[in-house]
PDB file with one MODEL, atoms N, CA, C and O in Angstrom:
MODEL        1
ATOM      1  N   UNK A   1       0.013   0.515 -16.595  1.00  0.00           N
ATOM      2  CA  UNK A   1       0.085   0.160 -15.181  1.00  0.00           C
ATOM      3  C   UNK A   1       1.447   0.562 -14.632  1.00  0.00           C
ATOM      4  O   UNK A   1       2.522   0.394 -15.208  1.00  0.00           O
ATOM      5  N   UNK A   2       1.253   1.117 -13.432  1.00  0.00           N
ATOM      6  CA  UNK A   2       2.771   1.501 -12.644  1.00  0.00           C
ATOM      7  C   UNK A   2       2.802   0.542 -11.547  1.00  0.00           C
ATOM      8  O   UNK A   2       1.853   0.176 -10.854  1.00  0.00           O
ATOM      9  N   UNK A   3       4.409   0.075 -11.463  1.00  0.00           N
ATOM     10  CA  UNK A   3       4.592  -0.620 -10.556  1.00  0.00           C
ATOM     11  C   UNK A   3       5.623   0.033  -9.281  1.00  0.00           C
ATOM     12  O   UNK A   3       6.648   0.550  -9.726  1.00  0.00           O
ATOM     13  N   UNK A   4       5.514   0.059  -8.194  1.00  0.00           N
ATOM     14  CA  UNK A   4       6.383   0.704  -7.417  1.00  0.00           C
ATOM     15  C   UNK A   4       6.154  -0.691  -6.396  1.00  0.00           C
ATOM     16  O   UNK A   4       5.424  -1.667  -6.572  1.00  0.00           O
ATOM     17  N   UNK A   5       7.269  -0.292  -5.048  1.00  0.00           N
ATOM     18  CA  UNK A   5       7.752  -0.816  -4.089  1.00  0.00           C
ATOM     19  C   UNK A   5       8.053   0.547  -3.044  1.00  0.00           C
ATOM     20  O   UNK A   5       8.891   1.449  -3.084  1.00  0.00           O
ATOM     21  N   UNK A   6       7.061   0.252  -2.207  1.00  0.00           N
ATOM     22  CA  UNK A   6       7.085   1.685  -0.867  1.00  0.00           C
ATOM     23  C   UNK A   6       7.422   0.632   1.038  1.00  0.00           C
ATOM     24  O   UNK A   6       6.867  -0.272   1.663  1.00  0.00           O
ATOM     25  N   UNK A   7       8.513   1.439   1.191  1.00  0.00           N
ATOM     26  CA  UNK A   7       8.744   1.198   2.149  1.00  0.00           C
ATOM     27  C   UNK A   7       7.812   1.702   3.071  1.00  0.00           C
ATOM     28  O   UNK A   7       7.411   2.864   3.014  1.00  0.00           O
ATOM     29  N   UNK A   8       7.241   0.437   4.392  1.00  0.00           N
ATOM     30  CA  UNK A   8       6.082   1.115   5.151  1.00  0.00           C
ATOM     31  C   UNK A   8       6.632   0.810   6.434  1.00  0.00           C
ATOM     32  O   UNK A   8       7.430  -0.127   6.435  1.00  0.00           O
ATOM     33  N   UNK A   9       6.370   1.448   7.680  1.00  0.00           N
ATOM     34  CA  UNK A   9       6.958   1.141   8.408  1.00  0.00           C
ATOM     35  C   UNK A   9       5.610   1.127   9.722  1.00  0.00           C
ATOM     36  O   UNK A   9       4.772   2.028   9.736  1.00  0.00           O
ATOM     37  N   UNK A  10       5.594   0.260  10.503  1.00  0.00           N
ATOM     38  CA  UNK A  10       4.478   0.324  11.246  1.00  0.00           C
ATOM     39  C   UNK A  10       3.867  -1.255  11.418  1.00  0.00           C
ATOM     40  O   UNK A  10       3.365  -1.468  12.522  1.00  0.00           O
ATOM     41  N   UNK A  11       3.853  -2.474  10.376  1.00  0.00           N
ATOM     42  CA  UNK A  11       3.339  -3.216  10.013  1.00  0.00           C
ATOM     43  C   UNK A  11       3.515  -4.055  10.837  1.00  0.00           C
ATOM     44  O   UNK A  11       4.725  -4.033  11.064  1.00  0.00           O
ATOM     45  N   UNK A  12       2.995  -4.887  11.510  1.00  0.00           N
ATOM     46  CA  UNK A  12       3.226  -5.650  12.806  1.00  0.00           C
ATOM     47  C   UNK A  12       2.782  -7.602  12.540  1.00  0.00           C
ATOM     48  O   UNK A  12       3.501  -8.507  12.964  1.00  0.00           O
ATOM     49  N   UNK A  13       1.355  -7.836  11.696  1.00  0.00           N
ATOM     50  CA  UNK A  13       0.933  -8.447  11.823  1.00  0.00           C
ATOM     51  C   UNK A  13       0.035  -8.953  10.836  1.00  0.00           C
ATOM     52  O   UNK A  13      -0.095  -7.938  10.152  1.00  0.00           O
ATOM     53  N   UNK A  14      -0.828 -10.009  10.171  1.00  0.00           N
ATOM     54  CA  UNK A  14      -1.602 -10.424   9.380  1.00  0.00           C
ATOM     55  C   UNK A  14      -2.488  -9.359   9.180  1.00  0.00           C
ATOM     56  O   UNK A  14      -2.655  -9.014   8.011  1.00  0.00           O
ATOM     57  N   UNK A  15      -3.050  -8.804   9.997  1.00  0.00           N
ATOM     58  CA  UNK A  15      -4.231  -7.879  10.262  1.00  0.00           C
ATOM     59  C   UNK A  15      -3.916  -6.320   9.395  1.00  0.00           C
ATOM     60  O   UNK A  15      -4.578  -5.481   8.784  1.00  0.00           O
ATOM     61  N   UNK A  16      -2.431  -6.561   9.796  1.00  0.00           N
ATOM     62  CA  UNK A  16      -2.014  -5.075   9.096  1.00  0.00           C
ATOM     63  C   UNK A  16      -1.635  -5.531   7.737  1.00  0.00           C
ATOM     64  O   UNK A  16      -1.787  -4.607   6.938  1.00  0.00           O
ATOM     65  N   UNK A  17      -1.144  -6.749   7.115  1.00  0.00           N
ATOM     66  CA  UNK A  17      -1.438  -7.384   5.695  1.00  0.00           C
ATOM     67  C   UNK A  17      -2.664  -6.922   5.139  1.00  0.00           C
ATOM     68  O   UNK A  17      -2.817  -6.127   4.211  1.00  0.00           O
ATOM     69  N   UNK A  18      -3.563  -7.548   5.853  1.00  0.00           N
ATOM     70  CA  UNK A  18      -5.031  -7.534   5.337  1.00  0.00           C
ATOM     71  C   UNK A  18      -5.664  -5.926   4.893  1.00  0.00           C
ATOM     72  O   UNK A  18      -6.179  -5.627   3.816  1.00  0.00           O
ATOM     73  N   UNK A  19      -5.426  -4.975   6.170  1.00  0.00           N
ATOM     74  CA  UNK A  19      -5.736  -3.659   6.073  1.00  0.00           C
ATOM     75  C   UNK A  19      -5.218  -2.702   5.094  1.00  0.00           C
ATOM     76  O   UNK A  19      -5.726  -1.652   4.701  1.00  0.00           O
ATOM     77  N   UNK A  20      -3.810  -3.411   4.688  1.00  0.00           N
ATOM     78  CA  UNK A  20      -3.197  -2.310   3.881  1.00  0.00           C
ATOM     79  C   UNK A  20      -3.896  -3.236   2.318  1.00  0.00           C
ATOM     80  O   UNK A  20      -4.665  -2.615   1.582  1.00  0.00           O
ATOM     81  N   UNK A  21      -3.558  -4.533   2.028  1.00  0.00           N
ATOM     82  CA  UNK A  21      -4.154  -4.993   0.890  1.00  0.00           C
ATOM     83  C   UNK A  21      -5.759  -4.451   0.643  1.00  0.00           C
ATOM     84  O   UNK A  21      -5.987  -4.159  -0.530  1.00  0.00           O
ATOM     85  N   UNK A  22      -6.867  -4.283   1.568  1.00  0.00           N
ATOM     86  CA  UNK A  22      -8.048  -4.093   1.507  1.00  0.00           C
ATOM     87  C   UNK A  22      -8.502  -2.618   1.031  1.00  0.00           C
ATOM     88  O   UNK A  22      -9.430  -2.311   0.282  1.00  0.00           O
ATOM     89  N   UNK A  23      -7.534  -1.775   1.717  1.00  0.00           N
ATOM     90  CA  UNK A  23      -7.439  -0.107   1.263  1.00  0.00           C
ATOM     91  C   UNK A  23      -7.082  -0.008   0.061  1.00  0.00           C
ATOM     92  O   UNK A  23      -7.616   0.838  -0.656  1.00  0.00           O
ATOM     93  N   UNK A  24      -5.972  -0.961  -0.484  1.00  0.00           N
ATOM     94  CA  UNK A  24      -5.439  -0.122  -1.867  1.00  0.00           C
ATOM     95  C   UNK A  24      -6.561  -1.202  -2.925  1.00  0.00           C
ATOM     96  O   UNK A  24      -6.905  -0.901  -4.068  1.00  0.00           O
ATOM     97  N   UNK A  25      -6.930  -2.334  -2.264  1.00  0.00           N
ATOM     98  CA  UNK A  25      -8.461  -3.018  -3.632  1.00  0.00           C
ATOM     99  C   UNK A  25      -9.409  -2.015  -3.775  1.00  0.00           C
ATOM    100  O   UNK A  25      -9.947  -1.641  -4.817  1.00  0.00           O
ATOM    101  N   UNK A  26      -9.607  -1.516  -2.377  1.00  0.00           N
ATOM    102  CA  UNK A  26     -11.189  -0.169  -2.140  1.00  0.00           C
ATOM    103  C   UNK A  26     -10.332   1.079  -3.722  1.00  0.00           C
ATOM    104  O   UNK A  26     -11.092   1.507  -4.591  1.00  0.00           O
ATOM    105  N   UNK A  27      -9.455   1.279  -3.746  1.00  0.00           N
ATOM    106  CA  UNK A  27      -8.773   2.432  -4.318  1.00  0.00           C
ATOM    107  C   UNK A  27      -8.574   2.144  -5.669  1.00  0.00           C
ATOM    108  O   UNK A  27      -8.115   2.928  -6.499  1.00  0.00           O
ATOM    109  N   UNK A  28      -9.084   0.513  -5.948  1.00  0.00           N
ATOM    110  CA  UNK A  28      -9.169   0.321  -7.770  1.00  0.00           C
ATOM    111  C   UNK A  28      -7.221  -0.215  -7.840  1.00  0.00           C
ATOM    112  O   UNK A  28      -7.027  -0.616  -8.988  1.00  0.00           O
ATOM    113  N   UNK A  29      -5.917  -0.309  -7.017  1.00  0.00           N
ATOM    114  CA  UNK A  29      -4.884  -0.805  -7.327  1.00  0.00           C
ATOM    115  C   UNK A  29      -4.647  -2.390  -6.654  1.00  0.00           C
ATOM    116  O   UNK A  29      -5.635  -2.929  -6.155  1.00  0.00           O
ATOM    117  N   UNK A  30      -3.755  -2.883  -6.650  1.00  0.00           N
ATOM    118  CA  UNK A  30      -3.261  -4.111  -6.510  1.00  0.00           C
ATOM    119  C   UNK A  30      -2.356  -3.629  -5.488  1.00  0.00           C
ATOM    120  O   UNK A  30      -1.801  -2.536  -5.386  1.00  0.00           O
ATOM    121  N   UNK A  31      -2.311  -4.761  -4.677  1.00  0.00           N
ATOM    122  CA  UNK A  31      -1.160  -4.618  -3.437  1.00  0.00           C
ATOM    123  C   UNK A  31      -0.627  -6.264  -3.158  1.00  0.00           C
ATOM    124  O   UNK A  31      -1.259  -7.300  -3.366  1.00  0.00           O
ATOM    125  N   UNK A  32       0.460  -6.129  -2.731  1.00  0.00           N
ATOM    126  CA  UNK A  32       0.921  -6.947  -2.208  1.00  0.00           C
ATOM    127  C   UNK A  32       2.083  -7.065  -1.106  1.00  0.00           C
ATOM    128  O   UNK A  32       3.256  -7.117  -1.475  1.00  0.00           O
ATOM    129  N   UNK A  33       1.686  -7.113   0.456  1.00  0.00           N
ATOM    130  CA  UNK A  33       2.402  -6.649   1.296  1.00  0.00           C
ATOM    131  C   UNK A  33       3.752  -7.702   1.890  1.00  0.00           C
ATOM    132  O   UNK A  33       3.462  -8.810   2.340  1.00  0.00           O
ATOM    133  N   UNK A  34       4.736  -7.393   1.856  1.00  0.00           N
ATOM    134  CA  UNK A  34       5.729  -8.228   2.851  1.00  0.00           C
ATOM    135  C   UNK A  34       6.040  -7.692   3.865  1.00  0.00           C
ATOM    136  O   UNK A  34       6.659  -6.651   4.084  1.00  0.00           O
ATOM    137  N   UNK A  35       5.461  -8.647   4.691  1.00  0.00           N
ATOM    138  CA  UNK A  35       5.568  -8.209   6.161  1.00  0.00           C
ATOM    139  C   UNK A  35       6.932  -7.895   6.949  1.00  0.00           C
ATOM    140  O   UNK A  35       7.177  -6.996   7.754  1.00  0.00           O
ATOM    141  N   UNK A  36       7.837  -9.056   6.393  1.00  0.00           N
ATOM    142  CA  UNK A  36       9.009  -9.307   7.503  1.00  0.00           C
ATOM    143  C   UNK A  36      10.035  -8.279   6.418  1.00  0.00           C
ATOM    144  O   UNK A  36      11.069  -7.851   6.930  1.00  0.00           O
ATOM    145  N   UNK A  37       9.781  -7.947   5.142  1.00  0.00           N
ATOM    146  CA  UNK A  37      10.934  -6.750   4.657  1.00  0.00           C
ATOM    147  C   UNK A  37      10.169  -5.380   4.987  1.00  0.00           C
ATOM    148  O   UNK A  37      10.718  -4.293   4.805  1.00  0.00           O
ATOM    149  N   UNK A  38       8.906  -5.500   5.469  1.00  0.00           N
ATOM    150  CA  UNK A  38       8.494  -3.863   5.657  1.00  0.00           C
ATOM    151  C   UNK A  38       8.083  -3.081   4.364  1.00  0.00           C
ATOM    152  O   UNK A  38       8.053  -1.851   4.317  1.00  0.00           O
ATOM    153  N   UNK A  39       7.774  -3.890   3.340  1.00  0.00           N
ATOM    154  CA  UNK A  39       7.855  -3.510   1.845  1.00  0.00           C
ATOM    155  C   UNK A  39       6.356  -3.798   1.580  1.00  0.00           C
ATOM    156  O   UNK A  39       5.795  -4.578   2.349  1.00  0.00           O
ATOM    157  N   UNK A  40       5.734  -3.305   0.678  1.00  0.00           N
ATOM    158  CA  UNK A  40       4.434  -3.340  -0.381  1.00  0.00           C
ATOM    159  C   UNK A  40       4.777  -3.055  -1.844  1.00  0.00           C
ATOM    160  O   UNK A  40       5.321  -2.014  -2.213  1.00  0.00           O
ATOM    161  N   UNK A  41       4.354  -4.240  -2.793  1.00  0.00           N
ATOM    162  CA  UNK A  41       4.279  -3.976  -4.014  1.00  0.00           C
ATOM    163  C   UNK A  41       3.009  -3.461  -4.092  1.00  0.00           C
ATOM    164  O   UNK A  41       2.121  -3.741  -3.287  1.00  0.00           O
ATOM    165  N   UNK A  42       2.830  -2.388  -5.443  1.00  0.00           N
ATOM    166  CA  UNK A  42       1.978  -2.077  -5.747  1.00  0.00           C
ATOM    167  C   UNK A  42       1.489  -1.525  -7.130  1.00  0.00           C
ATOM    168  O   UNK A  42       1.791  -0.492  -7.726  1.00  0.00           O
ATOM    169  N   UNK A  43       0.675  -2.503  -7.432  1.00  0.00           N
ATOM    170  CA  UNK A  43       0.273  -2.387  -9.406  1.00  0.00           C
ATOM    171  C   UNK A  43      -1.002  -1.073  -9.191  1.00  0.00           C
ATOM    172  O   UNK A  43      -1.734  -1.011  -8.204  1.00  0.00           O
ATOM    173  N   UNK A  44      -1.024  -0.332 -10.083  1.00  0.00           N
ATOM    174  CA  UNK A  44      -2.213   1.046 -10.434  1.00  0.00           C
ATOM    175  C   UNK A  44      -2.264   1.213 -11.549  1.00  0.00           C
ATOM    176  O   UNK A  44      -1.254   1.069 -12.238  1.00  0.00           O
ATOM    177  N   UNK A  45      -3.638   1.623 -12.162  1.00  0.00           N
ATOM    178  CA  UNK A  45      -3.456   2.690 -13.184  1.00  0.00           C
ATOM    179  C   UNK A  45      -3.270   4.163 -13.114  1.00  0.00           C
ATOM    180  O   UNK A  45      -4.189   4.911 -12.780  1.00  0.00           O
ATOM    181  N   UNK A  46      -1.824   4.669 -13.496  1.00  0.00           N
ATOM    182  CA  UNK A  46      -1.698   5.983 -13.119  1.00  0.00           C
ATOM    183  C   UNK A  46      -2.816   6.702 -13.959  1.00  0.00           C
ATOM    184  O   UNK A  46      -3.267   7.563 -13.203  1.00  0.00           O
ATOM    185  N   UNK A  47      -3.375   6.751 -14.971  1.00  0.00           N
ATOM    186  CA  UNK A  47      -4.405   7.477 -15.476  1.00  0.00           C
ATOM    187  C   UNK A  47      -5.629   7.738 -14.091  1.00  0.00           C
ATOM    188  O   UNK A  47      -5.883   8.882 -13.714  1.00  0.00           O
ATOM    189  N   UNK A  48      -6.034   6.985 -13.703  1.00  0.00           N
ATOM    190  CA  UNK A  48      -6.706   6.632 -12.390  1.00  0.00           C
ATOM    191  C   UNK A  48      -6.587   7.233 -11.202  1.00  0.00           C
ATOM    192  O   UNK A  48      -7.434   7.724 -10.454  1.00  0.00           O
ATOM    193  N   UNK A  49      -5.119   7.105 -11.105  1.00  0.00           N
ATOM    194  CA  UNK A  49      -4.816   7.104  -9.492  1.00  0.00           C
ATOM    195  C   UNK A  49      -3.782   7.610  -9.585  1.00  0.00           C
ATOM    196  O   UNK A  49      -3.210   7.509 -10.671  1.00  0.00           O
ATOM    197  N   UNK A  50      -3.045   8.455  -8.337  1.00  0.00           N
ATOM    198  CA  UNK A  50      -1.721   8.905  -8.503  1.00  0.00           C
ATOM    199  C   UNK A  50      -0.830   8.545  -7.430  1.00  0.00           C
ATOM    200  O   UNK A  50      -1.421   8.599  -6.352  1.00  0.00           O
ATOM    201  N   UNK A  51       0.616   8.128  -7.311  1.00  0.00           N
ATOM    202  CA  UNK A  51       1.010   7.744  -6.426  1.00  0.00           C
ATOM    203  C   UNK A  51       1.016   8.562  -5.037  1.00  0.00           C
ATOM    204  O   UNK A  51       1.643   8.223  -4.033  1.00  0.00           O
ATOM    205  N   UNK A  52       0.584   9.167  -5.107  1.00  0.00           N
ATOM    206  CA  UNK A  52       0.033  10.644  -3.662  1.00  0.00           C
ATOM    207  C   UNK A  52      -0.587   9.918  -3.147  1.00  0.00           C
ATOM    208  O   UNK A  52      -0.084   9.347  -2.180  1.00  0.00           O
ATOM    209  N   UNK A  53      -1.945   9.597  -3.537  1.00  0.00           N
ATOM    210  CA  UNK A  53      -3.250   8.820  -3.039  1.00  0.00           C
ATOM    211  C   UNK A  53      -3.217   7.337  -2.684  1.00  0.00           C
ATOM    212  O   UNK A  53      -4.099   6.726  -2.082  1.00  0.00           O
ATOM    213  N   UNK A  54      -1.827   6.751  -3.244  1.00  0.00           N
ATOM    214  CA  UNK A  54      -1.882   5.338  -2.325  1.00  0.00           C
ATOM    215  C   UNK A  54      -0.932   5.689  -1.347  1.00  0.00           C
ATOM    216  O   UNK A  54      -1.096   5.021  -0.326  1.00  0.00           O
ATOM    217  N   UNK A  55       0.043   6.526  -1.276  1.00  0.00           N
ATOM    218  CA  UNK A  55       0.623   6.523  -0.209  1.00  0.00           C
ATOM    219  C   UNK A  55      -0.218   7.422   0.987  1.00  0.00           C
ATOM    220  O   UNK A  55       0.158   7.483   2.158  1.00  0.00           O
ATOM    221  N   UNK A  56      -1.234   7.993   0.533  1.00  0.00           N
ATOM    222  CA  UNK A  56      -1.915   8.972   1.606  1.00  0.00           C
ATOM    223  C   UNK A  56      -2.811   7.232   2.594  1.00  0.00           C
ATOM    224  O   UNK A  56      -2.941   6.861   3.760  1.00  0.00           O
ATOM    225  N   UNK A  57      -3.238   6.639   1.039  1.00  0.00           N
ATOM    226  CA  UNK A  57      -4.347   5.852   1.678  1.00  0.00           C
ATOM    227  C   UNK A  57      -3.887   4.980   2.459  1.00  0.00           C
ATOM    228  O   UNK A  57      -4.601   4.228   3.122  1.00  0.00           O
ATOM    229  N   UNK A  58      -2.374   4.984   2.471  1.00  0.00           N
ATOM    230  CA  UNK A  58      -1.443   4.026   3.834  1.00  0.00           C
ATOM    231  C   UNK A  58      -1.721   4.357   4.884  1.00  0.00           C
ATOM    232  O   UNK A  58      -2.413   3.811   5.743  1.00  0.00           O
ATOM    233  N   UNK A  59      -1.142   5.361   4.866  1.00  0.00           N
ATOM    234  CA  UNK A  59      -0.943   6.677   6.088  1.00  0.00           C
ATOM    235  C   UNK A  59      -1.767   6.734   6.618  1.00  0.00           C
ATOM    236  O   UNK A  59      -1.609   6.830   7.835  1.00  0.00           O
ATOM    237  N   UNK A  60      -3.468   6.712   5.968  1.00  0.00           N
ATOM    238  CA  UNK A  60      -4.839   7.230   6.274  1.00  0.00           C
ATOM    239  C   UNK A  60      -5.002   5.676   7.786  1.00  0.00           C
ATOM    240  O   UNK A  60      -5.659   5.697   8.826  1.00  0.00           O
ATOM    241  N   UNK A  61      -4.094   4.568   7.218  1.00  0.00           N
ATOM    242  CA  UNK A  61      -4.678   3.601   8.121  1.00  0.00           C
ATOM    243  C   UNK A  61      -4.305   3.213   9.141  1.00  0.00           C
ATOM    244  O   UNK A  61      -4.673   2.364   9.952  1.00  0.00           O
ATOM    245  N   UNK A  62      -3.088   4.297   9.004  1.00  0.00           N
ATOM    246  CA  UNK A  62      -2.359   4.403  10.285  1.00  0.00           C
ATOM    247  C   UNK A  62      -0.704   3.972  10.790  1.00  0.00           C
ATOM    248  O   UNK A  62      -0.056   3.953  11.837  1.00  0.00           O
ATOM    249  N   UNK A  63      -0.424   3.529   8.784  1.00  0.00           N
ATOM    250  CA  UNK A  63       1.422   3.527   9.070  1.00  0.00           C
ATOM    251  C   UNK A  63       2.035   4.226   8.336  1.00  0.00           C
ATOM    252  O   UNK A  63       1.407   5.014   7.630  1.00  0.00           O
ATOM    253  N   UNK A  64       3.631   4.156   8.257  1.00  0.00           N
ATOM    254  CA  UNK A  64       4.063   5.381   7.640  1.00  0.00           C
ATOM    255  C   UNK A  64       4.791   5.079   6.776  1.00  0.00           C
ATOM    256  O   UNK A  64       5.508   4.089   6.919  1.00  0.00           O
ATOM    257  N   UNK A  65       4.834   5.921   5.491  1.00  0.00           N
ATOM    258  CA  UNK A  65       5.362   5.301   4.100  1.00  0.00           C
ATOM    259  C   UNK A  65       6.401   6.071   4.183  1.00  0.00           C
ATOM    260  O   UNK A  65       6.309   7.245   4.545  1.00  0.00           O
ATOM    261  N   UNK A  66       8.030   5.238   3.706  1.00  0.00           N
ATOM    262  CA  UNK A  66       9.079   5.833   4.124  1.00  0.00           C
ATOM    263  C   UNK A  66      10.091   5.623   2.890  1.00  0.00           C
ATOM    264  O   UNK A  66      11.233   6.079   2.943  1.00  0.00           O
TER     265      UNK A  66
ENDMDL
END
């Protein structure tokens, strides 16, 4: 399992908690967003998944990984 911390920038509200946690469960990783540092933890299996594809699947929802 890889663990990273991606700065996101965009995140406003519960809703955008929910959206970014719900994308990276759909994607098979673990998330966990802090709202008020602008930060997401995030557990994967890199065999699985590559860190490209969770940061695309941020982006895809409409904020920006920085």
């Amino acid at each position: 399992m890889a663990n990273i911390t991606l700065n996101v920038e965009g995140m406003s509200c519960n809703k955008c908690v929910a959206r970014i946690e719900n994308t990276l469960k759909e994607l098979g990783a673990e998330g966990k967003v802090h709202l008020a540092d602008k930060k997401v933890d995030v557990s994967y299996n890199e065999s699985n998944l590559t860190l490209d594809a969770v940061k695309e699947a941020i982006e895809d929802q409409g904020y920006d990984v920085v």
